[in-house]
C-alpha positions as CSV (number, residue, x, y, z in Angstrom):
1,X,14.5,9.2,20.7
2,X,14.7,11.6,17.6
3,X,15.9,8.6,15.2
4,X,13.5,6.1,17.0
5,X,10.5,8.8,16.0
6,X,12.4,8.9,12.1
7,X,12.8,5.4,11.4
8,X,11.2,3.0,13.4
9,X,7.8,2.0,12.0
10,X,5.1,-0.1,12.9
11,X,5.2,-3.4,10.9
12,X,0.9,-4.3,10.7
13,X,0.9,-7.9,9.7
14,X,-1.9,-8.9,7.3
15,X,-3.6,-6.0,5.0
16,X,-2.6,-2.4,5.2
17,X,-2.9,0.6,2.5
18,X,0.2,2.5,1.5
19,X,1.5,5.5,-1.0
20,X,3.8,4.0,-3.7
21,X,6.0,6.1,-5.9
22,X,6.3,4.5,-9.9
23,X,10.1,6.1,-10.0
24,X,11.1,3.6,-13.1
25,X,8.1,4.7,-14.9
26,X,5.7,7.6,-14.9
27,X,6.8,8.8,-11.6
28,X,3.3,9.2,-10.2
29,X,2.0,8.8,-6.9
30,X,-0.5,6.3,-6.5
31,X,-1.9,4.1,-3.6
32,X,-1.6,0.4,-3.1
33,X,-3.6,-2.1,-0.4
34,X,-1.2,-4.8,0.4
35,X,-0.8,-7.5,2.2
36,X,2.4,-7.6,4.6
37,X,2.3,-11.5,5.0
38,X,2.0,-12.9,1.4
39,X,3.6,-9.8,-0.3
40,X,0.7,-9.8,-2.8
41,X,-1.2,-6.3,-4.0
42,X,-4.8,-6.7,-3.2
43,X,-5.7,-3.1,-5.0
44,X,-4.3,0.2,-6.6
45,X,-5.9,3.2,-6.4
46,X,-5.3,6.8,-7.9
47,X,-4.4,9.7,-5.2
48,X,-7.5,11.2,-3.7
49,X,-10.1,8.0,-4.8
50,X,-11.5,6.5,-1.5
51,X,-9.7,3.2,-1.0
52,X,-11.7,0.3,-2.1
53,X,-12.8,-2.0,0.9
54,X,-10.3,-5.1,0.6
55,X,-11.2,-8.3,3.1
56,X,-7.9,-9.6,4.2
57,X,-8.3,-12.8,1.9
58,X,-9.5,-10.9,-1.2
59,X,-7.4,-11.9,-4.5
60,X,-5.5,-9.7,-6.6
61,X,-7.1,-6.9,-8.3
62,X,-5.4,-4.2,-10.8
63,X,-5.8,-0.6,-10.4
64,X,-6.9,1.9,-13.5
């Protein structure tokens, strides 16, 4: 039970907002909104900005 609660994750399919770590680069935090299916990043965000409102078949957009 204790390694189910550690590792085992939901899986959303289609768009879904997440914390990313640039460890090759500056080695900030940021946030992304992504979509599981195609892979793509809709949207980057800095830590603390509200998270832009992303429809599920929004292109790609670059953060600041």
């Amino acid at each position: 039970e204790w390694a189910d609660y550690l590792f085992i994750r939901k899986s959303p399919k289609g768009v879904h907002a997440e914390r990313w770590l640039h460890s090759h680069g500056c080695g900030r935090w940021f946030n992304a909104v992504r979509n599981t299916v195609s892979d793509a990043i809709l949207a980057s965000y800095k830590m603390g900005e509200k998270r832009p409102d992303i429809a599920a078949d929004t292109p790609a957009q670059g953060g600041k």
